[in-house]
C-alpha positions, 0 to 999 in steps of 0.5 A: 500500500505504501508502494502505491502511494509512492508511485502515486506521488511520482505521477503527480509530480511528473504530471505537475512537471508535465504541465508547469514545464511548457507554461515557461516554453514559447507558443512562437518559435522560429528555425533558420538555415542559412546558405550562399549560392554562387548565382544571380539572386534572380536566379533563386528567387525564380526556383522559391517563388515559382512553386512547380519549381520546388520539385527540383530541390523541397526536402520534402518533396524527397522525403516522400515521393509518393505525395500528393501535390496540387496548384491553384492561385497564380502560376508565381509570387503572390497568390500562388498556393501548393497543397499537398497530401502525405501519409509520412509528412502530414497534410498542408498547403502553402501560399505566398503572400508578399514578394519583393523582387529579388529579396524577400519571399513571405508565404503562410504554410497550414498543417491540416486538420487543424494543426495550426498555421506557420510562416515562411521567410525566405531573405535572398542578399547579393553579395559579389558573386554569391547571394545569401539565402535566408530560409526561416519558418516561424510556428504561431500559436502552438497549443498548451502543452503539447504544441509548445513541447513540439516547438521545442523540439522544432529546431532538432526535427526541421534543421536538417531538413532545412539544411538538406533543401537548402544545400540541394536549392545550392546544387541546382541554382549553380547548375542553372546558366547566369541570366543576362545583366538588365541595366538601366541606362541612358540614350542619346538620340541616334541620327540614321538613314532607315528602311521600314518593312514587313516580314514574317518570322522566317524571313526577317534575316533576309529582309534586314538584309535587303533593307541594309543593302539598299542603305548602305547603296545611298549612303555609297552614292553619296558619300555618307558615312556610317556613325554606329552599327547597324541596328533594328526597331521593332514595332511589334512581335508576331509569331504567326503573322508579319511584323513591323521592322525598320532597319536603320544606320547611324550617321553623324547628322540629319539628311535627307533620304530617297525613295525607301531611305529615309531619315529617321531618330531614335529618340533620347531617353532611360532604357532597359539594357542587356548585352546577349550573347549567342546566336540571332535568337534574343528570346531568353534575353527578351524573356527576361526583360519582361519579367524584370519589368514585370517584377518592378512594374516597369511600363515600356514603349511600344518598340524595342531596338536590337544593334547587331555588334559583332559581324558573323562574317569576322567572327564563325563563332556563334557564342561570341556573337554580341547583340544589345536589345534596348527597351526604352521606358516610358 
């Protein structure tokens, strides 16, 4: 008898421990990881915000094959939600709710059935040639007692899976090729002696080609001198149908043109600017412009201008072919 009420007085202390402990224990808690990547913070950002690219490095995702993943909201950024089913890692859903270009990636993350709720923080910070990625989830509310002994053990359980996503995010960002260099920059007006056409997709190389041909016939006959490389001003884009395209040569003054030469200026003004490199297909470069001017809602005119720097008659090697594109802003 008195052996039991011993044992009695043990289990009601260990039960008074059990519930005076997580009284003193946080009901927020947060874990980071933290990593550097030699890439373009853009880069990053782009596999983080975007959610289908998740696939390519989550922890999760290889903790358990066999999950069950859906997409709703939007394709990226803000309102972009994945939800998941998953006998091992539990039910939930994750949907961003800020982002800021190409810095900071705030998303609230649901475990189900009523689990509660967390925050997830990713800080990106450019430095040199490597960015710093910050990943943090930060678990709110968590219930008395049994939540607050979880969140207790949070860093134990969630730091190594961090670490795990972080260092295969790292692994396959370097993988990536570098996206062009987008500057901001200023442009004086431009004098030149033109040709304005229309062609289709296929035969835009032989149209420029006639159109800078009969350039460059005017300017021989009269003795006019080039003042830059040839460059292109596109009105409009279109894959299946014709698009608008004046060929033009710089000179050093306005004169008058003939017949399909005439005189025309490219305007003065503040441009998006990017240097590619490769063959006459700009696409990758163009796409990226684009979203950088969605990324920071740039609103840009109704043309663009493409300069052909390098010759392919002097240069067979198509990697080294240079071409800056130009996206004036309004």
């Amino acid at each position: 008898m008195k052996a039991l009420k011993i044992i009695g007085v043990i289990l009601l202390i260990l039960l008074a421990l059990f519930l005076i402990i997580p009284l003193f224990l946080a009901s927020e808690v947060s874990v980071s990881e933290k990593v550097n990547i030699k890439a373009k913070p853009v880069t990053v950002f782009n596999q983080v915000r975007t959610l289908t690219n998740w696939n390519n490095w989550s922890p999760f995702h290889a903790a358990d094959t066999a999950m069950e993943l859906s997409y709703a909201g939007e394709e990226t950024g803000i309102g972009a939600k994945m939800s998941w089913l998953s006998k091992t890692m539990g039910d939930g859903s994750l949907e961003i709710k800020e982002c800021v270009p190409y810095k900071l990636i705030k998303s609230d993350l649901y475990f189900q059935p009523d689990q509660g709720m967390a925050m997830d923080n990713w800080e990106f910070e450019e430095q040199g040639d490597e960015v710093a990625v910050t990943w943090t989830t930060t678990m709110l509310d968590l219930d008395y007692p049994l939540g607050r002994y979880m969140g207790a053990m949070a860093g134990i359980m969630m730091k190594p899976f961090m670490q795990s996503g972080l260092n295969k995010l790292k692994a396959y960002a370097e993988a990536l090729s570098a996206p062009p260099e987008i500057e901001t920059i200023e442009v004086t007006t431009m004098p030149s002696l033109s040709v304005l056409d229309s062609t289709t997709v296929d035969q835009i190389g032989v149209m420029l080609e006639r159109s800078y041909g009969k350039i460059m016939g005017f300017m021989n006959a009269k003795k006019i001198p080039m003042a830059g490389i040839p460059y292109a001003v596109y009105y409009n884009w279109n894959p299946d149908g014709m698009i608008k395209i004046r060929a033009a040569i710089p000179v050093q003054e306005q004169v008058k043109g003939k017949n399909e030469v005439e005189y025309f200026e490219l305007p003065a003004g503040k441009v998006l600017f990017v240097k590619h490199f490769g063959g006459y297909d700009t696409s990758r470069s163009h796409e990226a412009i684009e979203e950088f001017m969605q990324d920071f809602n740039i609103t840009c005119d109704d043309y663009i201008w493409e300069v052909y720097v390098t010759d392919p008659a002097t240069e067979p090697d198509e990697s080294k072919w240079e071409t800056d594109i130009y996206y004036p802003i309004k």
